[in-house]
C-alpha positions as CSV (number, residue, x, y, z in Angstrom):
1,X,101.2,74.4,131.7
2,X,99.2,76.7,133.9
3,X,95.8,76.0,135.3
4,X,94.0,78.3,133.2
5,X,96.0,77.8,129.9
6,X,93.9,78.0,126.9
7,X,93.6,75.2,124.7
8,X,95.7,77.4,121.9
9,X,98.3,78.0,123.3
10,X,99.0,74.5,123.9
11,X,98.3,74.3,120.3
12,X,101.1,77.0,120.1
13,X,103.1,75.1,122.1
14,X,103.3,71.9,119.4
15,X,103.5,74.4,116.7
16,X,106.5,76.8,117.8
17,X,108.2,75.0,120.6
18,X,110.6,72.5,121.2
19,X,108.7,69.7,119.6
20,X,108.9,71.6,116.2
21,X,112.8,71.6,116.9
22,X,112.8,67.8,117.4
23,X,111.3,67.1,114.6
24,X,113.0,69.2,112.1
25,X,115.8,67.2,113.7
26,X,114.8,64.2,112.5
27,X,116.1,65.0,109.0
28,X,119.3,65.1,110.1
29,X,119.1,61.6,109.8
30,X,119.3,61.7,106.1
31,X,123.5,63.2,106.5
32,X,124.1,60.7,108.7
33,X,123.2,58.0,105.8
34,X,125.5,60.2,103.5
35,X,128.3,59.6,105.7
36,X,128.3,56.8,105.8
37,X,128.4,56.6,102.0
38,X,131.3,58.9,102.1
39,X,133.1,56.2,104.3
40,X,132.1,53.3,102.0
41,X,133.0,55.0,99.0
42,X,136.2,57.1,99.8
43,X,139.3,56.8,101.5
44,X,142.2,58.8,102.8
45,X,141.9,63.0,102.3
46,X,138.7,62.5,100.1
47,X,136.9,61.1,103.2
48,X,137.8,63.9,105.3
49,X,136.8,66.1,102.8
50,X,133.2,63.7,102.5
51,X,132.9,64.5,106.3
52,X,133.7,68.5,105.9
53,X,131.2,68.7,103.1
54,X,128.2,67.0,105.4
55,X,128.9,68.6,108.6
56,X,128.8,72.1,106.4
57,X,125.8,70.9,105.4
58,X,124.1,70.2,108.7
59,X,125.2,73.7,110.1
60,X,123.7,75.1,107.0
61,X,120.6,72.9,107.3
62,X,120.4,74.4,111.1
63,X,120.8,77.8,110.2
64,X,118.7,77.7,107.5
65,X,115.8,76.7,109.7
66,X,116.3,79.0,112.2
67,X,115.8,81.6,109.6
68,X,112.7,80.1,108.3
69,X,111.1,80.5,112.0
70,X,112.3,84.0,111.6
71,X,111.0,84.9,108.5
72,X,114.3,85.7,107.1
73,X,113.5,84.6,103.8
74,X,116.5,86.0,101.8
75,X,119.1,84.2,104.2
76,X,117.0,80.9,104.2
77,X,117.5,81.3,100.5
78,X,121.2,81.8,100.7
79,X,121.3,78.8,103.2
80,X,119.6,76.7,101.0
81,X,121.8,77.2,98.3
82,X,124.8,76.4,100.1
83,X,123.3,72.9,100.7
84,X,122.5,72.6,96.9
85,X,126.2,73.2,96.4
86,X,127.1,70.9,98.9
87,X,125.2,68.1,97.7
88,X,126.4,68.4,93.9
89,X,130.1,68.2,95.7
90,X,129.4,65.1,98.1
91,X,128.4,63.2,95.0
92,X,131.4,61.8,93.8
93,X,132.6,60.7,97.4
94,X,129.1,59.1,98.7
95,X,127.4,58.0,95.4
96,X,124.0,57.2,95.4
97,X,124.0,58.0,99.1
98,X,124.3,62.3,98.1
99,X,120.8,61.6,97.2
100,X,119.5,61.8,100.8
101,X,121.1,65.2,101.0
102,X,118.9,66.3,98.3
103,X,115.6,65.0,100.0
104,X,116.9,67.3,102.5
105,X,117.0,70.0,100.6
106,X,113.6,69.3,98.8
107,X,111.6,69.2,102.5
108,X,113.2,72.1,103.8
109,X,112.1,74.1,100.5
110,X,108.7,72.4,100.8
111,X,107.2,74.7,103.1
112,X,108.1,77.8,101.2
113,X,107.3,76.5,97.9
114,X,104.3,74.5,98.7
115,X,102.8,72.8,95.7
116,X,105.3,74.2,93.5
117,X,107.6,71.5,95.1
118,X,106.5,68.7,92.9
119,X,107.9,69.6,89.7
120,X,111.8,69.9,91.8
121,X,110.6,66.5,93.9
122,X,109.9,64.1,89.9
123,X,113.2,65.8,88.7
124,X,114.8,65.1,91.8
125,X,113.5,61.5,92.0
126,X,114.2,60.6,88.6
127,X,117.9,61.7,89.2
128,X,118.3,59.2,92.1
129,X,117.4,56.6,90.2
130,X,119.0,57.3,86.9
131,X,122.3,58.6,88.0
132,X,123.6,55.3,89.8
133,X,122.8,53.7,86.8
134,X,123.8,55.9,84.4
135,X,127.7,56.2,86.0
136,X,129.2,53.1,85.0
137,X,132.0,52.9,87.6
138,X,129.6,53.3,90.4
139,X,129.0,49.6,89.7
140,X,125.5,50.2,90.8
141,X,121.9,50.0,89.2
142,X,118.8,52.1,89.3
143,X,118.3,53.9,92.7
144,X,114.8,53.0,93.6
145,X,115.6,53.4,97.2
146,X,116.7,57.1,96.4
147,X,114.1,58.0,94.5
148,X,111.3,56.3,96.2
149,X,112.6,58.1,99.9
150,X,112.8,61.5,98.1
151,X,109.2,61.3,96.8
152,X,107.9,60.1,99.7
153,X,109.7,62.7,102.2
154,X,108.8,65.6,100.3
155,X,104.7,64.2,100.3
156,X,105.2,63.8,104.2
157,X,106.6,67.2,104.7
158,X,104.1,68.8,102.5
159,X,101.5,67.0,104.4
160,X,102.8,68.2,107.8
161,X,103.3,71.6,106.3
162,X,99.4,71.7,105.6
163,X,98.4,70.7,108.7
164,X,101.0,73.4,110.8
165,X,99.0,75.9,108.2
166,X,95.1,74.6,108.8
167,X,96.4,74.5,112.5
168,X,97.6,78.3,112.5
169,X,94.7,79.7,110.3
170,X,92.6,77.4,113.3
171,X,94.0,79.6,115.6
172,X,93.2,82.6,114.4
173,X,89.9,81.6,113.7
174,X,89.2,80.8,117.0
175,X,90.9,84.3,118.4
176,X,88.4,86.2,115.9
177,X,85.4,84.5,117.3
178,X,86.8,85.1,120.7
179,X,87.2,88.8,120.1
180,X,83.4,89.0,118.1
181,X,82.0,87.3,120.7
182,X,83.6,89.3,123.3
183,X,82.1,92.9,121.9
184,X,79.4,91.4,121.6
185,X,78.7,90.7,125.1
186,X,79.7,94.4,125.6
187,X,77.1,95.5,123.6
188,X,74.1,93.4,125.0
189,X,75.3,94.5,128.1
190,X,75.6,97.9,127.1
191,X,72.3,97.6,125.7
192,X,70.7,95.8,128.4
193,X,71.6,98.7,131.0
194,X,70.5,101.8,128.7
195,X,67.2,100.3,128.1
196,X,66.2,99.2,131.7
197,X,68.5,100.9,133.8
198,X,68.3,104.3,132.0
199,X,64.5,104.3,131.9
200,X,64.1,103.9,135.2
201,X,66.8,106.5,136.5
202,X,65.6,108.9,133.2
203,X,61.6,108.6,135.3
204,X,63.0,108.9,138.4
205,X,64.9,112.1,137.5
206,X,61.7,113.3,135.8
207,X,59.5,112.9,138.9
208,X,61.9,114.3,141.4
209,X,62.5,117.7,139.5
210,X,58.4,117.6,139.5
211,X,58.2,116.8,143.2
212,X,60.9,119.5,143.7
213,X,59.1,122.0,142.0
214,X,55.2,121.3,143.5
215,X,57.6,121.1,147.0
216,X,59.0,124.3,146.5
217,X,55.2,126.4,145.9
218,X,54.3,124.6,149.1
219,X,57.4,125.4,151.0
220,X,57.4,122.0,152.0
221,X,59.7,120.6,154.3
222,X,60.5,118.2,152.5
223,X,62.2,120.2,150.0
224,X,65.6,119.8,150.6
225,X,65.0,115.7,151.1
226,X,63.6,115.8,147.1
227,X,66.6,117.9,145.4
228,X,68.8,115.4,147.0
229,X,66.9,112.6,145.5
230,X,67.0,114.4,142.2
231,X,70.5,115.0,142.2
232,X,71.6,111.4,143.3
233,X,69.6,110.2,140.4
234,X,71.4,112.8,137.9
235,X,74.3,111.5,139.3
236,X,73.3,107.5,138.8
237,X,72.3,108.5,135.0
238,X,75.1,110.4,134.5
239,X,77.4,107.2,135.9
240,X,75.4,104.6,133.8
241,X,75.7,106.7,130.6
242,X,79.8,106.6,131.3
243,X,79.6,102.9,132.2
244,X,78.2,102.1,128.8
245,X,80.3,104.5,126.5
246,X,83.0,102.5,128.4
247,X,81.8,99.3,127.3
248,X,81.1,100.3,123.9
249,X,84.5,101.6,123.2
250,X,86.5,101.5,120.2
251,X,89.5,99.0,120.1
252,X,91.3,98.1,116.9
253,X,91.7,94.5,117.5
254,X,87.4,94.4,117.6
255,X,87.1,96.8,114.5
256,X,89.2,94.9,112.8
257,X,87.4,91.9,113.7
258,X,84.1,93.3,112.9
259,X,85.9,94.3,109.6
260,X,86.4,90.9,108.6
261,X,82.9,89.9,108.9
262,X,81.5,92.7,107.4
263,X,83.6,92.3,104.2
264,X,83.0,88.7,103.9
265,X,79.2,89.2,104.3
266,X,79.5,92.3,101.3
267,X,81.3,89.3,99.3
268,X,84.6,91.4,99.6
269,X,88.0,89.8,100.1
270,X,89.5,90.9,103.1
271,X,93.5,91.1,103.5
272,X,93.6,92.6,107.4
273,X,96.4,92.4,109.8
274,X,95.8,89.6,112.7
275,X,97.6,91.2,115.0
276,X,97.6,94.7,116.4
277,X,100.5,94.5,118.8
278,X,102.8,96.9,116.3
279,X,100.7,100.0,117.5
280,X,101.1,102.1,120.8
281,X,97.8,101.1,123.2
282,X,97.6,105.1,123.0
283,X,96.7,104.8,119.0
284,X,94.6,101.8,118.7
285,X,91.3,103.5,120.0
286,X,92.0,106.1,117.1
287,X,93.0,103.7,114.5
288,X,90.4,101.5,115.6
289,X,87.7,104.6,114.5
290,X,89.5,105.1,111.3
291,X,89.0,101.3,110.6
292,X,85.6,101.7,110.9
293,X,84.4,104.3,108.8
294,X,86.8,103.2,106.2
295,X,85.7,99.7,106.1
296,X,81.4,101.3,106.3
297,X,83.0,103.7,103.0
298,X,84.2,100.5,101.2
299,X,80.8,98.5,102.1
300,X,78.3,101.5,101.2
301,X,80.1,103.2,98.3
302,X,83.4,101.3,96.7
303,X,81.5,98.8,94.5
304,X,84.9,97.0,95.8
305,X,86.0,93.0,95.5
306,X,89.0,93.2,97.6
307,X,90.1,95.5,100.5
308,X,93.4,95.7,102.1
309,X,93.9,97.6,105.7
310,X,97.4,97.7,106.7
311,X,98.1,98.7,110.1
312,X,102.1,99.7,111.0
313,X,103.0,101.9,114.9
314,X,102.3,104.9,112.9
315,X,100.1,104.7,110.3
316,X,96.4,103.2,109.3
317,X,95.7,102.4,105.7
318,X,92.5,101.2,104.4
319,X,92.6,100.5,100.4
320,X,90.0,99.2,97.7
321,X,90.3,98.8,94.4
322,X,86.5,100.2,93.7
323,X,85.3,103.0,91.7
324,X,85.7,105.3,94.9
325,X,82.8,107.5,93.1
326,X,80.6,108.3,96.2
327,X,83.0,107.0,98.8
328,X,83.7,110.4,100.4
329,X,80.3,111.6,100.8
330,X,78.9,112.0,104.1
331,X,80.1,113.4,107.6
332,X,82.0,110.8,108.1
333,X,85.7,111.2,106.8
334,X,85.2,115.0,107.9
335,X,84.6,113.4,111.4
336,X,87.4,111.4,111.0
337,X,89.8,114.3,109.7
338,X,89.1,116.0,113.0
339,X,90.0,113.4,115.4
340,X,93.1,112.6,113.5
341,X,94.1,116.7,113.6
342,X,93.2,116.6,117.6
343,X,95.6,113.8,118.1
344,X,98.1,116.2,116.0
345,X,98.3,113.7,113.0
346,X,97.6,113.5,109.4
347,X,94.7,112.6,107.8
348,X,93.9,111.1,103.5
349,X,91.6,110.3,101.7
350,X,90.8,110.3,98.1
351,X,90.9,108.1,95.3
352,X,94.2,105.7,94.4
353,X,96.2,104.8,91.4
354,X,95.5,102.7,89.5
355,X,91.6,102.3,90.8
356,X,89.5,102.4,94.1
357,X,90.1,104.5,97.3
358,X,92.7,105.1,99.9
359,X,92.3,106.2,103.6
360,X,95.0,107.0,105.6
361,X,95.9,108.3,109.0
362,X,99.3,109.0,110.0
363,X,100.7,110.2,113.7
364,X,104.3,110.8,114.1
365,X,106.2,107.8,115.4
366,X,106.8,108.2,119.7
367,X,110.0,106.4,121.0
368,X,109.4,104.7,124.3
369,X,106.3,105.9,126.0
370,X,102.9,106.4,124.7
371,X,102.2,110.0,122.8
């Protein structure tokens, strides 16, 4: 960890780095307890095959998770079927012990499904301890252990699962008030030097062209001396004016920042992106305008209670699902239209099926560098 390292990242670090790998790990515990079922149970070919079927499963289990951190939800799907299949095929070679393959199964679902887990986790339980029983020439009765470990896994995992999700919503929080409390600064400063600094260079300007003039009826000397003073203090003005339109630039990470709060303060539900890395630096100043009107259209005129901005490298949307009656009055969206044709894109706006408003810019997608 570096000196400076923020507090979230390290946070990051627990969420999305090795540790996360150690303890998904730890399940693999549960196929080591089938094996050894397998060997207590079976003998000969059939325990090679008990073996085969458990290390398939493990492989599975691993890539399965890897595509889970991915976000490759149709091949975690796939994966987790293949362990289903697995398990109902271990259960004649490892008995009651096949059940800790399902508890498997059941916590690496549990992220994904979330609450709807519970319903899988009773059936699940209830077949762990019926089935031993129920199977006369397993010579066994009820499997409380199973069922009481598969219960109690999928609670844990839940309850880990909640946390890594309060955790990453945590972090966003915080990068959000970061952001909002970083433009703010901007502004106060922004403020702070057009109101005092731009008074006092404004008077001074005003004064010196006086002086000039009164200098020049009197032929004075000092003529020359004055202009110079008048022109350093166009100059300063002119500086300080370009000073604060640089601090109050638009960014698209801050508008959609400001977005957030202004939506949740109108009491309308805000689905933004919370991350603007998919758009060329080049576009983000431009998007970040197109954000802004968009969000002050749904605030003023929508009548809206949710609002969805999607941001992609080429594109801007901002949609409502108001009435969109008055939302394209103003100068606004004309202003907007023209900024978007200068950048040599395309500009909509009008209303959208089956209720509210759309906005939408579009630029033609640039390969490598920056349009």
């Amino acid at each position: 960890m570096t000196l400076h390292e923020h507090p979230a990242t390290q946070l990051q670090g627990w969420a999305r780095g090795w540790r996360r790998l150690v303890l998904g790990a730890g399940m693999l515990v549960y196929p080591l307890i089938t094996a050894t079922g397998v060997g207590l149970y079976s003998t000969g070919p059939a325990a090679i095959v008990g073996y085969v079927i458990v290390v398939a499963f493990c492989i599975c289990y691993l890539i399965g998770g890897g595509s889970l951190a991915r976000g490759d939800r149709p091949s975690f799907w796939i994966r987790l079927g293949a362990m289903t299949v697995f398990f109902l095929a271990v259960i004649p070679l490892a008995h009651e012990y096949a059940f800790y393959l399902c508890a498997v199964i059941l916590s690496m679902a549990t992220p994904v499904l979330r609450r709807r887990i519970l319903p899988f986790a009773v059936v699940a339980a209830i077949a762990g301890v019926l089935v031993p029983w129920l199977v006369p020439v397993w010579h066994t009765g009820p499997g409380w252990v199973q069922g009481i470990m598969i219960v109690f896994t999928v609670l844990l995992v839940y309850a880990f699962s909640e946390i890594a999700r309060a955790n990453q919503s945590l972090l966003e929080t915080r990068a959000e008030v970061a952001r909002l409390a970083s433009d703010a600064e901007r502004n106060r400063i922004a403020r702070d030097l057009h109101d005092l600094v731009g008074h006092s260079l404004t008077a001074i300007t005003i004064k010196s062209n006086l002086a000039r003039q009164l200098a020049a009826k009197e032929h004075s000397p000092a003529l020359q001396e004055i202009s110079e003073v008048e022109e350093l203090s166009r100059q300063a003005l002119a500086d300080m004016r370009a000073a604060i339109s640089g601090y109050r630039e638009v960014t698209l990470a801050g508008e959609l920042a400001n977005a957030r709060e202004l939506l949740r303060a109108a009491g309308v539900t805000a689905d933004l992106p919370t991350a603007v890395e998919v758009t060329d630096a080049s576009r983000q100043e431009l998007f970040g305008w197109v954000v802004r009107e968009g969000i002050t259209n749904v605030v003023r005129h929508a009548h809206a209670t949710r609002c969805t901005v999607t941001v992609t490298e080429s594109r801007v949307e901002i949609r409502d699902d108001g009435d969109g009656s008055t939302a394209s009055g103003g100068s606004g969206l004309a202003g907007l239209r023209e900024r978007v044709a200068a950048a040599g894109g395309r500009f909509d706006a009008g209303p959208s099926a089956p209720r509210g408003w759309l906005v939408r810019a579009s630029l033609e997608a640039v390969p490598g560098a920056a349009a």
